[in-house]
N, C-alpha and C positions, 0 to 999 in steps of 0.2 A: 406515546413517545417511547424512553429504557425504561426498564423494570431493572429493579437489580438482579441478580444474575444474569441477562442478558448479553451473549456475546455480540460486541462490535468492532468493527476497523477503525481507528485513527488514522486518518491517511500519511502521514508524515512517521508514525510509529507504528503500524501493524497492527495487529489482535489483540482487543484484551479483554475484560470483562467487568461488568457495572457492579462493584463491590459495596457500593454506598451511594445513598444521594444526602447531598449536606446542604443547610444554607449557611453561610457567612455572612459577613458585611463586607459590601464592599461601595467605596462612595458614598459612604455612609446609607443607603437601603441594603435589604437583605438580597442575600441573591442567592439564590439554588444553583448546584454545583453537582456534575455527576462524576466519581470519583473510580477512575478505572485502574485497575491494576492490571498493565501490560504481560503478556505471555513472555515476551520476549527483555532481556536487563532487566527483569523485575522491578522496574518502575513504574510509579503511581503517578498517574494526572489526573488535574482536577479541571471539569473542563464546563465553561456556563453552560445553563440549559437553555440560557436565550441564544445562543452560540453554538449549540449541534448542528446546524444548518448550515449557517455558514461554512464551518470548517470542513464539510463534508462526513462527518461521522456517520455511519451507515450498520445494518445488521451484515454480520458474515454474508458470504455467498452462500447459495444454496446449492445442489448437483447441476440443475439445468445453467447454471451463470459458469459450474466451471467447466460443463461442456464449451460452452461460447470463449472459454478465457482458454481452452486446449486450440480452438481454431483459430486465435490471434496466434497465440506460440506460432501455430503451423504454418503461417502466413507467409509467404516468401513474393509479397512485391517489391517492385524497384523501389528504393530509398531513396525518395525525393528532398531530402532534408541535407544530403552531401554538400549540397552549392551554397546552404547557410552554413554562415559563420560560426565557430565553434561556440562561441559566448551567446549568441543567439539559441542555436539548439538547445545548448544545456538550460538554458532559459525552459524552452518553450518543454523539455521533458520534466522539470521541475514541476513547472504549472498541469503538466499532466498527472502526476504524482499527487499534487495538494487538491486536486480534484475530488479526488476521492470516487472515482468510478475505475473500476476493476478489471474493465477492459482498455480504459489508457493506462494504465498501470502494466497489465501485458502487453503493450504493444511498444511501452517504452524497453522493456526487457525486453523482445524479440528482437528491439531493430538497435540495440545497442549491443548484443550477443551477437547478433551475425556483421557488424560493422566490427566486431572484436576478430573475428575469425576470420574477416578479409583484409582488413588493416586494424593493426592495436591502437585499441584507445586512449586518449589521454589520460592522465590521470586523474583528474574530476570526474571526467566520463565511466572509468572503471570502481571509483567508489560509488557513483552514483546506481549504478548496475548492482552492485555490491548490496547497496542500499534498498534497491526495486524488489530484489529479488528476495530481501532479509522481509520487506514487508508482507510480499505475495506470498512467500513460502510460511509466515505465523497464518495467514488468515488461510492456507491449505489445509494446515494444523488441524485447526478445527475441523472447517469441512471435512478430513477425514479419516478425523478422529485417529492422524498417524504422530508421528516425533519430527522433529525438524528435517535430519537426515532424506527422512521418506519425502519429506513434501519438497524438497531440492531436486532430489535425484526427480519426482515428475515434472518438475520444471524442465531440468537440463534435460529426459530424455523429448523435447519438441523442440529444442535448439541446436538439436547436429544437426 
């Protein structure tokens, strides 16, 4: 499973890494808790260990995954999602997001970036982008071993 020091994604918060594992009580049994402090707002979660799975916590990418995560960026098919409903999409890119797989995670930033640049997005929709981008670019970070700035700017340069 984590070791402490392990870096991992939180899918809803970005990169951080396994600083403790604790047990608690919780429901009156104990329960093991792995305790991450985030890269990104310096914030600590405390997250079950029966519950890594679920929520999709996963080890960083490694070079080959962010090969495959440069050819979503580059991806320029028709956006079949236009003729849903705005509260639907932003649905179904959330659900992509809590996944915790790192190529819907790029592909919701791609196809929210080039819907920005052919018509502006809503406003949920541009914090949400906001949001994709702030998780994808901590778990760059790591990968490669740059500062926030660096892992942005390779983001944004597969999105003009």
């Amino acid at each position: 499973m984590f070791a402490i020091g392990d870096k991992v994604v939180y899918p809803m918060h970005g990169a951080g890494v396994v600083e403790a594992i604790e047990e608690r009580i919780f429901d009156s049994r104990p329960t093991k808790y792995l305790v991450l402090s985030m890269f990104l707002g310096n914030m600590k979660v405390h997250v079950p260990m029966a519950s890594v799975d679920k929520i999709g916590l996963r080890t960083v990418s490694d070079a080959k995954a962010v090969k495959k995560i440069e050819g979503v960026l580059k991806e320029r098919t028709a956006n079949n999602m236009r003729s849903i409903t705005w509260n639907r999409r932003f649905a179904i890119y959330v659900d992509k997001m809590k996944s915790g797989n790192v190529l819907d995670l790029a592909e919701v930033i791609r196809i929210l970036a080039v819907q920005d640049h052919e018509k502006k997005l809503s406003t949920g929709e541009r914090r949400l982008l906001a949001s994709a981008r702030q998780i994808l670019a901590s778990e760059l970070m790591i990968t490669a071993n740059s500062d926030l700035a660096s892992a942005e700017a390779w983001i944004d340069k597969f999105l003009k």
